[in-house]
N, C-alpha and C positions, 0 to 999 in steps of 0.2 A: 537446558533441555528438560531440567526436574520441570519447569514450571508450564511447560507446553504439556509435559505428559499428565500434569495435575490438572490442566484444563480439558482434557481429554475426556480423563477418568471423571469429571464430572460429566460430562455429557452422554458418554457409554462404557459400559463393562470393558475393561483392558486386559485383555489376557496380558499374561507372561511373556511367551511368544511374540505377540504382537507389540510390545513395548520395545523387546530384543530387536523386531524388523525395524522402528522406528528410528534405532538408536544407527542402526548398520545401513541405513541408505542418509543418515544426516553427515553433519558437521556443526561447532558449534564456533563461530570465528566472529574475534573483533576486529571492525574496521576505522580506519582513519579518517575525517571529515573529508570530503571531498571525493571517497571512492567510489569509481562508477563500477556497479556491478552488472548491468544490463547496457549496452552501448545500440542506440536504435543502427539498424543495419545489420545486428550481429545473429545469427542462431542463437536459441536461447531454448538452456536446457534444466538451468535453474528455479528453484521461485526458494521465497525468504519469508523466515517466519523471526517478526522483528520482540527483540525480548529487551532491548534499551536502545535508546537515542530516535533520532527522526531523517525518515529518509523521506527520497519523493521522486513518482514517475512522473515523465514528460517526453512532449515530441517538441520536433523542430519541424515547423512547418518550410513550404517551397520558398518561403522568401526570408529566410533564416529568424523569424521569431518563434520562442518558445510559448510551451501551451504546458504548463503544470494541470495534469488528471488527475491525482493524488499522492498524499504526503500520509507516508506512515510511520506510525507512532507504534512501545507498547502493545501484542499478545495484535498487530494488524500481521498480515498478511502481504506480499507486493512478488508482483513478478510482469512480466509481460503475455500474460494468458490468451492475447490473442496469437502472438508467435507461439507458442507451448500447443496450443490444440490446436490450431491449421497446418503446424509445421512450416510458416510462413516467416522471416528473418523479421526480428524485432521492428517495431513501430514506434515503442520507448525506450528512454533511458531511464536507469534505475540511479540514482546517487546517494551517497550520503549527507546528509545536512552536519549533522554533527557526529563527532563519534560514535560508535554504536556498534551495539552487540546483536548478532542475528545468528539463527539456526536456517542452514543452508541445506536444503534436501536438492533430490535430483529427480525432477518434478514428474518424469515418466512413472518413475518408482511409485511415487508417492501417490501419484494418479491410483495405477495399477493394484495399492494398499488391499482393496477391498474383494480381489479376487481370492489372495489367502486368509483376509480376516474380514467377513461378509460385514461385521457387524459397524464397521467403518463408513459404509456404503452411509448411513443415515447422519454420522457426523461430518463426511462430505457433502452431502445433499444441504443439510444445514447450514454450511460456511459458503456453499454456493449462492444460497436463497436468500443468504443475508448479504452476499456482495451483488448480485443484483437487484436486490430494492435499495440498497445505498448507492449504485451507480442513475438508478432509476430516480432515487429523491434529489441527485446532485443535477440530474439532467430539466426537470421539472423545476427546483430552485429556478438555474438558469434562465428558464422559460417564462416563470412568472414574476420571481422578487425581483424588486429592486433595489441596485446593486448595495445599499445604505442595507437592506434585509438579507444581503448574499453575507457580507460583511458580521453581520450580527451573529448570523448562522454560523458562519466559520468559526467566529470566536469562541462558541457555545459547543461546538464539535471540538475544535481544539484550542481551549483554553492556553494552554502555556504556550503554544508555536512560535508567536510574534518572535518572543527571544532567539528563537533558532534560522529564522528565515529571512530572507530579503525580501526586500518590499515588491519587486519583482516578481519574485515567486508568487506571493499573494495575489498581486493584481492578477496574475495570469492564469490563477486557478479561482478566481471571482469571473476572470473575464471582463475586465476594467483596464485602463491605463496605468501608471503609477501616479499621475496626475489627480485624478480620478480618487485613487485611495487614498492620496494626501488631504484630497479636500472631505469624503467622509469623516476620516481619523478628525478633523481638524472642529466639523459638524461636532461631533460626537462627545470630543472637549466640552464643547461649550455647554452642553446640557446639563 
């Protein structure tokens, strides 16, 4: 939690109080590879602020394939935000890739932060404005690289992952086959 609250206090003034709220609507829990902490179907009351290991949202489409939207790593963020603010039952699963440590608020709360501590408002608008031009550059990638540049990209966003993921994963949040990523990786060698 110290290092959430040290990334904080770089971006705005932290009251006393306000530290004390952050600490009393969290929890600080390690989990075991494989743990699903958002199950698409379910209510979702949670969101996750990931401080070790790598986790990753995904849905299950109507003809049981999966569609990986993102893998978080490291001081990211993840929850199911469209269940959270429509009040509408999860669209994603949340899982864990590898072991990992996360700070687990209870995301009404955490919403709400900025009514006793105004000055929140502007580090929420911040984290907001940056997960929309990340959802916006991921959706645009999509639309114009090609997958050989989707690929490159990912690598360059996250560096270490390959170790923690299945190839599966990748293709599916490239939007490729596993076919598909065997034969770039294979490209890519040879150069």
């Amino acid at each position: 939690m110290d290092e959430l609250i040290n990334k904080i206090k770089n971006s705005i003034h932290l009251r006393p109080e306000a530290e004390e709220f952050l600490y009393s609507i969290s929890k600080e829990i390690t989990l075991p590879q494989g743990e699903v902490l958002i199950r698409q179907g379910q209510v979702v009351k949670r969101t996750f602020f990931v401080t070790e290991g790598c986790l990753r949202s995904y849905c299950i489409d109507k003809n049981g394939k999966e569609h990986t939207l993102l893998f978080a790593i490291k001081d990211w963020w993840i929850s199911d935000y469209i269940a959270i603010h429509t009040d509408e039952l999860a669209t994603l699963t949340v899982e864990c890739l590898t072991k990992s440590k996360v700070i687990e608020f209870n995301a009404k709360e955490l919403d709400g932060i900025h009514i006793h501590f105004p000055e929140f408002e502007s580090y929420q608008r911040h984290n907001l404005e940056r997960h929309v031009v990340s959802l916006h550059k991921r959706i645009l990638n999509q639309l114009q690289l090609s997958a050989p540049e989707r690929y490159d990209l990912f690598l360059k966003q996250y560096p270490k992952i390959e170790q923690h993921t299945r190839n599966y994963h990748i293709a599916s949040y490239l939007g490729i086959t596993q076919q598909s990523l065997s034969r770039i990786r294979v490209e890519k060698a040879k150069k």
